[in-house]
C-alpha positions as CSV (number, residue, x, y, z in Angstrom):
1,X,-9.8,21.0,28.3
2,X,-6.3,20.9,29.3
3,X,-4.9,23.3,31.5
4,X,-5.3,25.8,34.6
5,X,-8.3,27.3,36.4
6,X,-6.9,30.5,38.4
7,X,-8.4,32.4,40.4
8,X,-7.6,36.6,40.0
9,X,-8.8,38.5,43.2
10,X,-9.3,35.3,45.6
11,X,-9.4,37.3,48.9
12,X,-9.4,34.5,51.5
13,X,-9.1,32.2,48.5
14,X,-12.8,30.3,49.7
15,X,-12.8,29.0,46.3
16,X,-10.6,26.0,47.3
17,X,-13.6,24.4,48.9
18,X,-15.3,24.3,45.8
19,X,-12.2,23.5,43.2
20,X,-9.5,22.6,45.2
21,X,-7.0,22.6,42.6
22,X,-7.8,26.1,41.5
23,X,-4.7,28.4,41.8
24,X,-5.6,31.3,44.1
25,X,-4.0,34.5,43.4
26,X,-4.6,38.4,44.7
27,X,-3.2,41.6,43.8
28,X,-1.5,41.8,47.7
29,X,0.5,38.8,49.1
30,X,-1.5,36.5,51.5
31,X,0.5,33.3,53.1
32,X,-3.4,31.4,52.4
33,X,-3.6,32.4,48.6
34,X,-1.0,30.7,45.8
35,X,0.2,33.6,44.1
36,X,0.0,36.8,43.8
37,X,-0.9,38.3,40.4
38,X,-2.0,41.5,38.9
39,X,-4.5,41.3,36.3
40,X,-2.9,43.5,33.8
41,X,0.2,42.1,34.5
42,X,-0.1,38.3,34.4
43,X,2.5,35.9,35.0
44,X,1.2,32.6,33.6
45,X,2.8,31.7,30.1
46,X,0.7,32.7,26.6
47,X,-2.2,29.8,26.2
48,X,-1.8,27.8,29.6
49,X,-4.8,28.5,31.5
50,X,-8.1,26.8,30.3
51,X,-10.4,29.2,33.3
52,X,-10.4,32.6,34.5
53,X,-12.7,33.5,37.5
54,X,-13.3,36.8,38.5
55,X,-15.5,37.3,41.6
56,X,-16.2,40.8,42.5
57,X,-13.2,41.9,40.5
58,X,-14.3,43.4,37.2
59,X,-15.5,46.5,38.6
60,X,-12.2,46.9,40.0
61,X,-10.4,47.0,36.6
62,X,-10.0,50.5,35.2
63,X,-9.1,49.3,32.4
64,X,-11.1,46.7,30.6
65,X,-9.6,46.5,27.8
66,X,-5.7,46.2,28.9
67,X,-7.0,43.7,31.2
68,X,-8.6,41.6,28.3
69,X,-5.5,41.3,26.4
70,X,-3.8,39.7,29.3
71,X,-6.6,37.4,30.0
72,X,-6.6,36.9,25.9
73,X,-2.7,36.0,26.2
74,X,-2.7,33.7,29.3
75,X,-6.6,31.5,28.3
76,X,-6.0,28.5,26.0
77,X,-8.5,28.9,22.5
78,X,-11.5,28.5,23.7
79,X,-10.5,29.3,27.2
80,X,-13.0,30.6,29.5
81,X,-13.2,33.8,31.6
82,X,-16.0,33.7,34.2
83,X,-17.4,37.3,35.9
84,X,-19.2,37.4,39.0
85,X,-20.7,40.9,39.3
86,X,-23.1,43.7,40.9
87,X,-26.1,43.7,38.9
88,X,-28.0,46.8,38.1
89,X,-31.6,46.0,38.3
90,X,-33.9,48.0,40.1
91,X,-33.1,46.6,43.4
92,X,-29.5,46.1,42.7
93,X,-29.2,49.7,42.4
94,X,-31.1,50.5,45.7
95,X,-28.7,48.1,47.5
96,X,-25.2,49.4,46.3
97,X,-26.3,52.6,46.0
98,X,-27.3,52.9,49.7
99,X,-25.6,50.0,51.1
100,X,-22.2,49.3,49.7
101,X,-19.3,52.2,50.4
102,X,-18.4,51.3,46.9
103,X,-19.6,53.9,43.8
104,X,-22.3,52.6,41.2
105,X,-20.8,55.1,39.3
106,X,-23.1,54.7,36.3
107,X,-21.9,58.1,34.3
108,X,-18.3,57.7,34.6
109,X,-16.4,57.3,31.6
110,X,-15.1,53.9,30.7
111,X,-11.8,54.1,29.8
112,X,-10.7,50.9,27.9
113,X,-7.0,51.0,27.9
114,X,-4.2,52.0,30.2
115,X,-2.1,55.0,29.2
116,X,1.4,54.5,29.0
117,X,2.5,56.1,31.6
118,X,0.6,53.3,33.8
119,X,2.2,51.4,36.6
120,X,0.1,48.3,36.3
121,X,2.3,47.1,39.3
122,X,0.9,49.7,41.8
123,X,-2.5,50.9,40.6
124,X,-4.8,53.5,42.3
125,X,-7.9,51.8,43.7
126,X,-10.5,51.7,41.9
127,X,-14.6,50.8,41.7
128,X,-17.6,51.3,39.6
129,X,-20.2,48.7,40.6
130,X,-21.7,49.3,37.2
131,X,-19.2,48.4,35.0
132,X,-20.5,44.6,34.2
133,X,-23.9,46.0,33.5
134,X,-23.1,48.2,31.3
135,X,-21.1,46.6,29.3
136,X,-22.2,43.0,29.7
137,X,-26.2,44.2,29.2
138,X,-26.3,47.7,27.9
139,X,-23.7,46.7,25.4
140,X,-21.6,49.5,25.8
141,X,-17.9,49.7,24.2
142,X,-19.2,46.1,22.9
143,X,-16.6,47.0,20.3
144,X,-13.8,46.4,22.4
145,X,-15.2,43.1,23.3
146,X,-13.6,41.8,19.4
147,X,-12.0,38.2,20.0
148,X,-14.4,37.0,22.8
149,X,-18.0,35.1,22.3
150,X,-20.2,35.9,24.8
151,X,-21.6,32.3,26.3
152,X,-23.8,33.5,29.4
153,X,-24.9,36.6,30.8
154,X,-27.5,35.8,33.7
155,X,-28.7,38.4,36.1
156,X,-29.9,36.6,39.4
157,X,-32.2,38.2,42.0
158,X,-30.3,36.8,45.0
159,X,-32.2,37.4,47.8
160,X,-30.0,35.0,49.3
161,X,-26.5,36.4,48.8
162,X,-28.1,40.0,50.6
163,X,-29.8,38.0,53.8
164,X,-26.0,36.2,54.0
165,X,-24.6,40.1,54.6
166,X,-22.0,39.4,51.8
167,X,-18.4,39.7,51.9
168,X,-18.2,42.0,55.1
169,X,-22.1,43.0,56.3
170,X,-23.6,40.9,59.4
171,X,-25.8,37.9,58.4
172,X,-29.7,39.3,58.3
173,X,-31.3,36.0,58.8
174,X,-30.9,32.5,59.9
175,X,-29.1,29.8,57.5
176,X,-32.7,27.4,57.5
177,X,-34.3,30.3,55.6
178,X,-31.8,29.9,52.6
179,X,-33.6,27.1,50.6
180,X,-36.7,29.4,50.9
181,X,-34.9,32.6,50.0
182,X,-33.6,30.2,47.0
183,X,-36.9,29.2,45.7
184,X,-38.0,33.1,45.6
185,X,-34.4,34.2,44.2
186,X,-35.5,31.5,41.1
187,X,-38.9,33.0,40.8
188,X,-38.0,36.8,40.9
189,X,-34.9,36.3,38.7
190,X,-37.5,36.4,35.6
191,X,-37.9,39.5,36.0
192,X,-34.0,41.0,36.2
193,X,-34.9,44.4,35.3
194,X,-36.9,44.7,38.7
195,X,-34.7,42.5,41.0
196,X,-31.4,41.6,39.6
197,X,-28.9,42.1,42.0
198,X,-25.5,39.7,40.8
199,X,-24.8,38.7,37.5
200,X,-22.8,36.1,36.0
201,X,-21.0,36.7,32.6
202,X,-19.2,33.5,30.6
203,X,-16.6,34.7,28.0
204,X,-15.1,32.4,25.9
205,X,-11.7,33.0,23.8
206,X,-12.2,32.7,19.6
207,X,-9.9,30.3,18.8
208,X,-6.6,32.2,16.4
């Protein structure tokens, strides 16, 4: 498919190892990233991106659903958006309930869409670690979600992602364990209510 693969929330824009021509963007200027961008308030012309990634930056978005109709206006038909998220199985929960600074914030309100009085270019922060799950696997406000075909949602154990520290957390054990801590991530990923802890989410734009 014809057009871009962006980036929205690239950080140090690590992605470029992986698909070097994807355009790196962040809500804060970085001389390393290619643009900055807020989610709500995209610059890229109506139907000119063919991929959307979003690592860590769904449970950012207050407001799903004003961010979905600028991801809607930017993707191509068929156009993908791609989620990288907290998951909420029973480990998951342990971990960023006790370990991350960020809420879960499982019984807070999901507010779909920004009121009008909204500055969508300087937004309060903003986290609920729980937002992919709930929607993405509990189905919640799956209303809202009108326009979009849901190709993937795949919790993942990855042991491997918490023995690397993540984004900020000291590594907890030496890189030659990682193939192992691979091979058990793949067995105790069938069972996702126990040990998910990430989740991956494929959209995909109806066409019209």
């Amino acid at each position: 498919m014809n057009g871009l693969t962006v980036e929205i929330g690239s950080g140090m824009g690590n992605i470029k190892q992986v698909i070097p021509a994807c355009i790196t963007t962040d809500i804060f200027p970085n001389p390393w990233l290619d643009r900055q961008e807020n989610a709500c308030r995209l610059s890229f012309a109506d139907h000119s991106v063919a991929n959307l990634i979003l690592f860590d930056v769904w449970h950012h978005l207050e407001f799903p659903g004003t961010a979905l109709e600028e991801f809607r206006r930017v993707l191509l038909p068929k156009g993908r958006l791609i989620v990288f998220e907290p998951a909420m199985g029973l480990l998951g929960r342990l971990v960023y309930s006790l370990g991350h600074h960020e809420p879960v914030a499982f019984q807070q309100p999901v507010h779909w869409f920004a009121p009008p009085d909204f500055q969508a270019d300087d937004p309060p922060y903003f986290a609920a670690q729980s937002r992919a799950h709930r929607i993405f696997i509990q189905g919640e406000g799956s209303e809202h979600l009108v326009g979009w075909r849901v190709i993937k949602t795949l919790p993942l154990a990855s042991l491997a992602y918490l023995a690397s520290g993540g984004f900020s957390k000291p590594q907890l054990c030496p890189a030659a364990l990682h193939p192992c801590l691979r091979r058990i991530d793949a067995v105790l990923s069938c069972l996702p209510s126990l040990f998910a802890v990430r989740l991956l989410v494929v959209l995909e734009k109806n066409e019209g």
